[in-house]
ZABAVEX-567477 format. One record per residue (C-alpha): residue in three letters; z negated, x negated, y negated. Coordinates in steps of 0.02 Angstrom, whole numbers, plus 50000, padded with zeros to 5 digits. Each point is the difference from the previous one (the first is absolute). Example, Ala and Ser with C-alpha at 12.3 -4.5 7.8 and 13.67 -1.06 7.14 Angstrom:
<sites>
Ala496104938550225;Ser500334993149828;
</sites>
This chain:
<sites>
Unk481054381042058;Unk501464985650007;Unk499614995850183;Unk500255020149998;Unk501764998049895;Unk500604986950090;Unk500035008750188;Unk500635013549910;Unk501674989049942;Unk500234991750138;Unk500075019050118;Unk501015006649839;Unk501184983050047;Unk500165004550196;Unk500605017049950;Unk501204995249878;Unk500894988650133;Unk500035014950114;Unk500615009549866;Unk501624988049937;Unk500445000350187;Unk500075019550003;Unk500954999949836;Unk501084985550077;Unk500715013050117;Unk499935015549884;Unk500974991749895;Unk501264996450136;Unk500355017950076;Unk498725011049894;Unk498885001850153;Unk498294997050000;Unk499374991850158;Unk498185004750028;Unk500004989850155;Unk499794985749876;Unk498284998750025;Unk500304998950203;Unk501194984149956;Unk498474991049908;Unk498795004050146;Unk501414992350113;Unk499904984849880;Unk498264997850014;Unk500025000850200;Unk501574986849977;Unk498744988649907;Unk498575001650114;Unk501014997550156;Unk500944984149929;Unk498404993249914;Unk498625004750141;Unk501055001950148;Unk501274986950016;Unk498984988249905;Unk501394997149863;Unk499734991949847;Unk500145013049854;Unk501534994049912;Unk500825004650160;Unk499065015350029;Unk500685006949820;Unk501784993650033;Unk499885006250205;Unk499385018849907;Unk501285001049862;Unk501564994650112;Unk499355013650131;Unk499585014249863;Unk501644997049918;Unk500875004150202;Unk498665015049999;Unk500735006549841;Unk501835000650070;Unk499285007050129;Unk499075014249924;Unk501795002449899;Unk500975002550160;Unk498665011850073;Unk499315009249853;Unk501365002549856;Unk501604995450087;Unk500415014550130;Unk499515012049867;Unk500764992949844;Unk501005015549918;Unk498785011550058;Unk498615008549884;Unk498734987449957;Unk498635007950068;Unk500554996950179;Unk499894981749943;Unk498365000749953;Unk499275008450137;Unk500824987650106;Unk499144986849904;Unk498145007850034;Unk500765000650197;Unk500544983350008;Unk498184992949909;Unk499255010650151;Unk500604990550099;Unk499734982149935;Unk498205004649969;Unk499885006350189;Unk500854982750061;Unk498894990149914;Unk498385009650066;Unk500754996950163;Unk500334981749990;Unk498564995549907;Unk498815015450036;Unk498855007849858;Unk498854990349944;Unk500174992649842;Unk500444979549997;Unk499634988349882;Unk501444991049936;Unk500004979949927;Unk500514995049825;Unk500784984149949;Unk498604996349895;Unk498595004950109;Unk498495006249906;Unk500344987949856;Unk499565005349835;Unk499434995649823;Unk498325004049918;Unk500355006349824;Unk498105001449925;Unk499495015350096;Unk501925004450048;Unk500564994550171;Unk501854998049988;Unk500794998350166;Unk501474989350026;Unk500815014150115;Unk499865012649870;Unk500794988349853;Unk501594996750147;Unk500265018050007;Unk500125002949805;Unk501204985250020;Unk500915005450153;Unk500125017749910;Unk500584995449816;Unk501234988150091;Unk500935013650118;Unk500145011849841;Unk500864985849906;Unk501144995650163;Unk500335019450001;Unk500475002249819;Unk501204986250019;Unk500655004350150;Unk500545017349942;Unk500455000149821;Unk500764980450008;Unk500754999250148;Unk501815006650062;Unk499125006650155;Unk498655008949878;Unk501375009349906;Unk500695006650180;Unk498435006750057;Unk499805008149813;Unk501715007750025;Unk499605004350185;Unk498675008549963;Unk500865011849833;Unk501295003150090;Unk500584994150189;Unk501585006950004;Unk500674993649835;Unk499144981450044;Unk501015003050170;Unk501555002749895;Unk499924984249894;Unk499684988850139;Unk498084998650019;Unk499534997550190;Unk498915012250032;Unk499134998950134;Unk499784982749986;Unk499105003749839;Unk498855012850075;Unk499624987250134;Unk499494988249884;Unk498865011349904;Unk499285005050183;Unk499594984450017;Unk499264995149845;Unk498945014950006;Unk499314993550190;Unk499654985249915;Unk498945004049854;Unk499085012850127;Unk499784984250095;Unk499304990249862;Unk498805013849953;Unk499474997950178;Unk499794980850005;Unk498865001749820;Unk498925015250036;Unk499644996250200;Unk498894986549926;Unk498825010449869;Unk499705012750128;Unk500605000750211;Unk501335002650095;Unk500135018250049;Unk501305010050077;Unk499355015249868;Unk500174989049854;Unk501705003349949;Unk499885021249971;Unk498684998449856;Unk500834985149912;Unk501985009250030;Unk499315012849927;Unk499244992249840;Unk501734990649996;Unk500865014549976;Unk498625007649885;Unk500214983349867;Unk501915001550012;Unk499915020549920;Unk498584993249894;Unk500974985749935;Unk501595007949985;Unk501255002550175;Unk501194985149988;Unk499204990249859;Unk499384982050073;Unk498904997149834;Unk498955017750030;Unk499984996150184;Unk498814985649977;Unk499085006349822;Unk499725015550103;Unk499334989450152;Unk498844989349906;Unk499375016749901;Unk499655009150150;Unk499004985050082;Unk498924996749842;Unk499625023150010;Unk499664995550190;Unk498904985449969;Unk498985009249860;Unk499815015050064;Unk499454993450159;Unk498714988949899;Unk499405012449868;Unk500085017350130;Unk500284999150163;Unk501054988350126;Unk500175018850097;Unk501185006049848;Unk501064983149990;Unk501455008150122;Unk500035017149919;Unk500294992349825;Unk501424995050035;Unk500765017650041;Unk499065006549870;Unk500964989749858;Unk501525004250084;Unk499785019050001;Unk499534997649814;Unk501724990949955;Unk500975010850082;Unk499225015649904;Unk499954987449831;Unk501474988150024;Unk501065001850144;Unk501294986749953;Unk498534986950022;Unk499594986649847;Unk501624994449996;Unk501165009050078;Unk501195009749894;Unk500225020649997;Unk501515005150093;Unk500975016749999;Unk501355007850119;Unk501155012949956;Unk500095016050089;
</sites>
């Protein structure tokens, strides 16, 4: 039952990460980028070709991936949002599916389709617990995970550059007006969001394989915690992550691993019918 719990967390963990790096760029230009999940599966190629590959050591291999994921992310920006900024935001989002097309495609064709297995810096390491077997990978990815949140929070409600993506993203023209660079901003958040899929790629890689497919199911669940949690709200992001890996890991355990995928969908369908605002996310009106 803990061993159960425990898998359960550390999933709920990877999809919270995906999650603040989807919010990191919703709350930039109000899209959501459901390519996302394409950017971790990038990652976790990144990993396995700096780690297995080119024989680096895996300091180098994280640093090597973030630098390159960070270039990816202006690069998305330039291709995805860019020539369509001003135009109706569902042109940006289809783009965004186009674009993770593609990546997914590049990687099957560089690294072909079967699934890889990918190192971790601590191997298969682990500590036995009385009948709990705690693995040291799993306790670095809580870790890894509580510590981007924190870096996030900071970054955007105590930092100048924070407040200008807040104001970029309630209203660009006005933060245009008062001097905010904007598309430096949305830069930035591009590639913060590349970088946190990136980091979602270098933790999960390990628990599982490499595989071009990979990033559609967990993009998806990304963008399932993020309405669950609340659209915009960090906090619900990862409370909604960790919830929906502990349903994942239970139901798989207690049902059937064949209904594990659906669930997720499932819950979502049912907040949107109960809750649509998510946990924490706040009722909004328009006028008409």
């Amino acid at each position: 039952m803990f061993q159960l719990l425990l898998n359960g967390l550390a999933m709920g963990a990877i999809y919270a990460l995906i999650a603040l790096g989807l919010l990191q760029i919703f709350n930039a230009v109000r899209i959501v980028n459901f390519a996302q999940g394409q950017l971790l599966m990038v990652g976790a190629y990144m990993g396995l070709a700096g780690s297995a590959h080119f024989q680096m050591p895996m300091w180098m291999t994280y640093g090597v991936t973030f630098a390159a994921m960070a270039i990816l992310g202006l690069v998305f920006m330039l291709v995805a949002y860019y020539p369509l900024r001003g135009k109706p935001f569902y042109l940006v989002i289809l783009t965004t599916i186009a674009v993770g097309i593609v990546l997914e495609n590049l990687v099957l064709i560089i690294f072909g389709p079967l699934p890889q297995s990918v190192p971790s810096p601590f191997g298969s390491a682990h500590w036995n617990v009385g009948e709990l077997v705690v693995s040291k990978h799993v306790v670095f990815i809580f870790g890894t995970t509580v510590a981007l949140l924190l870096m996030q929070w900071w970054f955007l409600m105590r930092t100048r550059f924070g407040r200008m993506v807040q104001a970029t993203s309630q209203d660009m023209e006005m933060a245009r007006l008062v001097g905010v660079r904007v598309h430096r901003t949305v830069a930035v958040a591009f590639m913060l969001g590349a970088m946190l899929a990136g980091a979602g790629g270098l933790l999960v890689a390990p628990l599982f394989l490499a595989d071009p497919a990979m990033g559609s199911a967990l993009g998806l669940k990304a963008f399932v915690v993020s309405v669950i949690g609340g659209f915009g709200n960090l906090y619900g992001a990862v409370i909604a992550g960790l919830l929906l890996g502990l349903i994942e890991a239970l139901v798989a355990g207690y049902i059937s691993s064949n209904f594990r995928d659906a669930f997720a969908f499932v819950l979502l369908v049912a907040f949107l019918f109960v809750r649509p605002q998510g946990m924490f996310g706040e009722k909004q009106s328009e006028r008409v």
